[in-house]
TIZASE-248558 format. One record per residue (C-alpha): residue number from 1; residue in three letters; x, y, z. Coordinates in steps of 0.1 Angstrom, whole numbers, plus 5000, padded with zeros to 4 digits. Layout:
N
[NUM, 'ALA', [X, Y, Z]]
...
% end
This chain:
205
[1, 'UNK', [6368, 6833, 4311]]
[2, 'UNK', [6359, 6819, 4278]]
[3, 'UNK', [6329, 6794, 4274]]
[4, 'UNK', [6335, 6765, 4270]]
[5, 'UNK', [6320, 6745, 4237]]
[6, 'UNK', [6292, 6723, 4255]]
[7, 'UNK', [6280, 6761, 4271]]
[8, 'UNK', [6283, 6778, 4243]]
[9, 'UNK', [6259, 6754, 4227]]
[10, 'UNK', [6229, 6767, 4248]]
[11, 'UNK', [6230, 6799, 4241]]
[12, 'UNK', [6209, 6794, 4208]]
[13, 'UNK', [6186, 6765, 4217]]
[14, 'UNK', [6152, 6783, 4217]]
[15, 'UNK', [6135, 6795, 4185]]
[16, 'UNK', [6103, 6814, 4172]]
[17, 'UNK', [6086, 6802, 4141]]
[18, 'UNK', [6053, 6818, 4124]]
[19, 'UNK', [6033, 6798, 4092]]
[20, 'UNK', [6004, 6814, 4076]]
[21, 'UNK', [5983, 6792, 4051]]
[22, 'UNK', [5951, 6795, 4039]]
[23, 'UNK', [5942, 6771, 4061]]
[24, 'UNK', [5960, 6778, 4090]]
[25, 'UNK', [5977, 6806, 4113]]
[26, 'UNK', [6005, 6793, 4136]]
[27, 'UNK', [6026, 6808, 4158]]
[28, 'UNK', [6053, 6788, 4177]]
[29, 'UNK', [6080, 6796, 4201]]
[30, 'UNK', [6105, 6774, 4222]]
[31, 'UNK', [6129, 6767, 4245]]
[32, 'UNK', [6147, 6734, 4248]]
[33, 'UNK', [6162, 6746, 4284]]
[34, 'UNK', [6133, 6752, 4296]]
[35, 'UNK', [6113, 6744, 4326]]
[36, 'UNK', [6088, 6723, 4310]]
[37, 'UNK', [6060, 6754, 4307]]
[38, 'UNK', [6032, 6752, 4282]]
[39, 'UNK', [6010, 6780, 4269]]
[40, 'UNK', [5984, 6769, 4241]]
[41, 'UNK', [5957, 6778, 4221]]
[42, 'UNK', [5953, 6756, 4195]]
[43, 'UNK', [5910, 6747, 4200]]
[44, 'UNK', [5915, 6711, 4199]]
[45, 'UNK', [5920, 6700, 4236]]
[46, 'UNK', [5929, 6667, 4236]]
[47, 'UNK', [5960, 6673, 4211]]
[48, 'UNK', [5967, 6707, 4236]]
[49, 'UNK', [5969, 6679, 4268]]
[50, 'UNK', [5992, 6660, 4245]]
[51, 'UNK', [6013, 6689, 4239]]
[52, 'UNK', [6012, 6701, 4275]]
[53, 'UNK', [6029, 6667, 4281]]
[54, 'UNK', [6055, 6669, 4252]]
[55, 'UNK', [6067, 6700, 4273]]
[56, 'UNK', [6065, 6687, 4305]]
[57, 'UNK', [6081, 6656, 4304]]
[58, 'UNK', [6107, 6674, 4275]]
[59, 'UNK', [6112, 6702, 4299]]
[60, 'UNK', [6111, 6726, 4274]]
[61, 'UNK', [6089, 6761, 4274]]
[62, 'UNK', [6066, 6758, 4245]]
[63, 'UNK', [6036, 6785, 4234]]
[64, 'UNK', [6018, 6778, 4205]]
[65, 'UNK', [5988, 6801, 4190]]
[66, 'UNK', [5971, 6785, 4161]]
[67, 'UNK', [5940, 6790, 4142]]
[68, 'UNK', [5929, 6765, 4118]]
[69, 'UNK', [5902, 6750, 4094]]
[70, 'UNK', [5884, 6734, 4120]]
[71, 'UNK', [5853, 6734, 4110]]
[72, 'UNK', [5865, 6712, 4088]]
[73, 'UNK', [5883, 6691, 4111]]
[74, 'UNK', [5914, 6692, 4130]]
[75, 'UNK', [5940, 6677, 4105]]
[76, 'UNK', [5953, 6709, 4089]]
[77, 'UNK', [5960, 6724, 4126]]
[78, 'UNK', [5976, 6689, 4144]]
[79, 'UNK', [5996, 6685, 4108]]
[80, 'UNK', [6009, 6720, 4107]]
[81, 'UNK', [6018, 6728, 4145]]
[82, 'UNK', [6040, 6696, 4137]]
[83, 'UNK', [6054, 6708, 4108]]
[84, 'UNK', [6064, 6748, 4125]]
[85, 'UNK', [6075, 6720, 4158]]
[86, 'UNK', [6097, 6705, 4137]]
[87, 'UNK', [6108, 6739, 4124]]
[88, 'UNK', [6116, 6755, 4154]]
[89, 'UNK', [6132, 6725, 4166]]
[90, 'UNK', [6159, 6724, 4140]]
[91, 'UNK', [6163, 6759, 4141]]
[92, 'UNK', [6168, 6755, 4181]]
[93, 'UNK', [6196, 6728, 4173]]
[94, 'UNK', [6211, 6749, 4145]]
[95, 'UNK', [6245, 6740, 4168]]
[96, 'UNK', [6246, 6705, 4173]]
[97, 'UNK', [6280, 6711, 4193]]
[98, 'UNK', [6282, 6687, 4225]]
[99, 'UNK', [6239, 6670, 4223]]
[100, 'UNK', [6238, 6635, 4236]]
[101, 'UNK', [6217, 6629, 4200]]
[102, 'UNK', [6201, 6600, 4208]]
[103, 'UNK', [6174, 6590, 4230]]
[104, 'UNK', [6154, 6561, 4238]]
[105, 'UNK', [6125, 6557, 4263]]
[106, 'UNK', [6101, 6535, 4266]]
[107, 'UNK', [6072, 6547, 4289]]
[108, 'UNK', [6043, 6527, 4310]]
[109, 'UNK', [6006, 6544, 4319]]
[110, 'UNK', [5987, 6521, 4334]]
[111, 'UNK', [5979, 6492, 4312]]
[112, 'UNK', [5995, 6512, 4287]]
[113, 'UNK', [6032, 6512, 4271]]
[114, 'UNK', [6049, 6527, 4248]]
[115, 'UNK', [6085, 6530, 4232]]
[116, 'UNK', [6104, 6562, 4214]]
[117, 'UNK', [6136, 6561, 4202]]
[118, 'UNK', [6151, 6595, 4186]]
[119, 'UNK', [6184, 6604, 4167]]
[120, 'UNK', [6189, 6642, 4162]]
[121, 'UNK', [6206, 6630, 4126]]
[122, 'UNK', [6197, 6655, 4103]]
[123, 'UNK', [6181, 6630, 4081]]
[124, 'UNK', [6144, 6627, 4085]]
[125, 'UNK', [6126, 6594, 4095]]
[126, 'UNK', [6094, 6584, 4112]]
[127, 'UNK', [6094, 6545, 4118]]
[128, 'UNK', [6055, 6544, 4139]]
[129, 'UNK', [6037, 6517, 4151]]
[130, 'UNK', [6008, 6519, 4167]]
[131, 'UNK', [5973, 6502, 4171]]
[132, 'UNK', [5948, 6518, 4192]]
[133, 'UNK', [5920, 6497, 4208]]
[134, 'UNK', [5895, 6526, 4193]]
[135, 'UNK', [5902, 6553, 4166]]
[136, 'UNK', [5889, 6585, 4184]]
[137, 'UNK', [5899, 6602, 4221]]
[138, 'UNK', [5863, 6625, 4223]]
[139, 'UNK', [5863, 6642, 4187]]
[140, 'UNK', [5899, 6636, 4183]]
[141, 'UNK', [5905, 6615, 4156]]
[142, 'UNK', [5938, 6589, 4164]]
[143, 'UNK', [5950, 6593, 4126]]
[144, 'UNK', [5958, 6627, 4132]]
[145, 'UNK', [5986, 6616, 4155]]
[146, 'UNK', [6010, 6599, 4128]]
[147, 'UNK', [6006, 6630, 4110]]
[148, 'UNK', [6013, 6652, 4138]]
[149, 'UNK', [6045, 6630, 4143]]
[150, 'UNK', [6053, 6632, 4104]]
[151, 'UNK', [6057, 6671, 4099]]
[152, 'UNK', [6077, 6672, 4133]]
[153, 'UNK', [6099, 6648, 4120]]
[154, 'UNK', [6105, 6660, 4084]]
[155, 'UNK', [6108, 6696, 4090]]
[156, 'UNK', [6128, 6692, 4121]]
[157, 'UNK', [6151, 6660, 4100]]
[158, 'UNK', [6155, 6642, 4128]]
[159, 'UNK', [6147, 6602, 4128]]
[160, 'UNK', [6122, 6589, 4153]]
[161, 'UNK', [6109, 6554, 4161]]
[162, 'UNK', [6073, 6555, 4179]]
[163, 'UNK', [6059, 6522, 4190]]
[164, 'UNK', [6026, 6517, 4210]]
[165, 'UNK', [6038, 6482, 4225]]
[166, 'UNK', [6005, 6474, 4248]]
[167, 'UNK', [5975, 6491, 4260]]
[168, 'UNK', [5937, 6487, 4264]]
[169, 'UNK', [5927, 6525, 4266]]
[170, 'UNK', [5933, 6548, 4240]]
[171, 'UNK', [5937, 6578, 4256]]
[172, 'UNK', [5965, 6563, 4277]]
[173, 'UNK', [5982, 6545, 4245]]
[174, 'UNK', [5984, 6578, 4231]]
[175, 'UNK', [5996, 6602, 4262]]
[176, 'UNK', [6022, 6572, 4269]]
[177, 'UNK', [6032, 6571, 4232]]
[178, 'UNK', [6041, 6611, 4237]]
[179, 'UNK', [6057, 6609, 4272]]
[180, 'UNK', [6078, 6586, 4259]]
[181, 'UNK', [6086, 6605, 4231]]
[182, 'UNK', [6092, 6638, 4251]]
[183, 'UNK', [6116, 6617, 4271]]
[184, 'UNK', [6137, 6607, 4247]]
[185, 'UNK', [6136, 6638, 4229]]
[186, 'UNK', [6148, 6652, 4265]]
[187, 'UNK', [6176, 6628, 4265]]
[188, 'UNK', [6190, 6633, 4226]]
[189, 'UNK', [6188, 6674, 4230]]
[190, 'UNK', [6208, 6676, 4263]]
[191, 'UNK', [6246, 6684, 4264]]
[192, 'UNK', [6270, 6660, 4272]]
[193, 'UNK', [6298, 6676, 4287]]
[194, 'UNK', [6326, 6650, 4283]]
[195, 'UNK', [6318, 6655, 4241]]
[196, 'UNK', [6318, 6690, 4232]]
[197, 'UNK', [6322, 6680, 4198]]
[198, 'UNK', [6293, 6677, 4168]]
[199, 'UNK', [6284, 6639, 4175]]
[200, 'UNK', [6294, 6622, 4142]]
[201, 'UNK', [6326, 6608, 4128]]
[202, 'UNK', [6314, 6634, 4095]]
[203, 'UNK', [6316, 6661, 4119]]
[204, 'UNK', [6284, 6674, 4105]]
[205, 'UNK', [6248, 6666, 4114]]
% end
């Protein structure tokens, strides 16, 4: 019996990506039918717990190895595991046959809310809004997450609009601003299987 087209479009979704730099060493692999699984050594452990819940709440598999400049800080890392992200992802959604493409989620934690909204266009985009009630989480500076956010988004060319709409905590504005994200990233990537087809009048993404 032959596959049909949404099926067929699962068979690829899961890519391994490596970037070497001189000032960092990454090594990413994923699976966007996962089971939500996250294996991570990156050294910087609040972006790791943010990471842990882009899998979860994705549910995709996701192991990242990196080493980076951190004794300078932890931009280089958080900016290049977004940028080999973003990599993998496209690669993982080189058939766009049957996806949903768009999500949107918007995502309470406590006091806390936040709103993603995510076409799988091929055209790259980061819309983000955010004002966090202090700049750091521990030693993890908040500026770092907009660049996190920015490599994913250009090197996967998706467009993605992240807006922290309340919150007194940091740490919670910033986990809810990923849930959210991973949700509607979980929503664009799955198949549809009443639209087998690439989701765009061009036919193209």
């Amino acid at each position: 019996m032959a596959e049909s087209p949404a099926r067929s479009a699962l068979i690829e979704r899961s890519a391994s990506l490596e970037r070497s730099t001189r000032e960092t060493q990454i090594k990413l692999s994923l699976n966007l039918d996962g089971s939500g699984e996250a294996h991570l050594d990156l050294g910087i452990p609040f972006f790791e717990h943010m990471l842990e819940q882009l899998a979860k709440h994705a549910r995709i598999d996701l192991s990242i190895q990196a080493k980076g400049d951190l004794e300078v800080d932890a931009h280089h890392t958080v900016e290049d595991v977004g940028i080999v992200l973003g990599g993998a992802l496209r690669r993982a959604l080189a058939d766009s046959s049957g996806i949903v493409r768009y999500g949107c989620m918007t995502v309470p934690l406590d006091e806390s809310l936040s709103r993603a909204v995510v076409d799988l266009s091929g055209r790259p985009g980061l819309f983000y809004r955010a004002e966090y009630v202090r700049q750091r989480v521990g030693d993890f500076d908040l500026d770092l997450v907009v660049e996190f956010f920015q490599g994913l988004v250009n090197h996967a060319m998706i467009t993605v609009h992240l807006d922290v709409l309340k919150g007194s905590n940091a740490h919670h504005q910033v986990e809810s601003l990923f849930k959210a994200f991973a949700r509607a990233l979980r929503q664009a990537v799955a198949v549809d299987p009443l639209a087998p087809g690439v989701p765009s009048t061009k036919g193209v993404l």
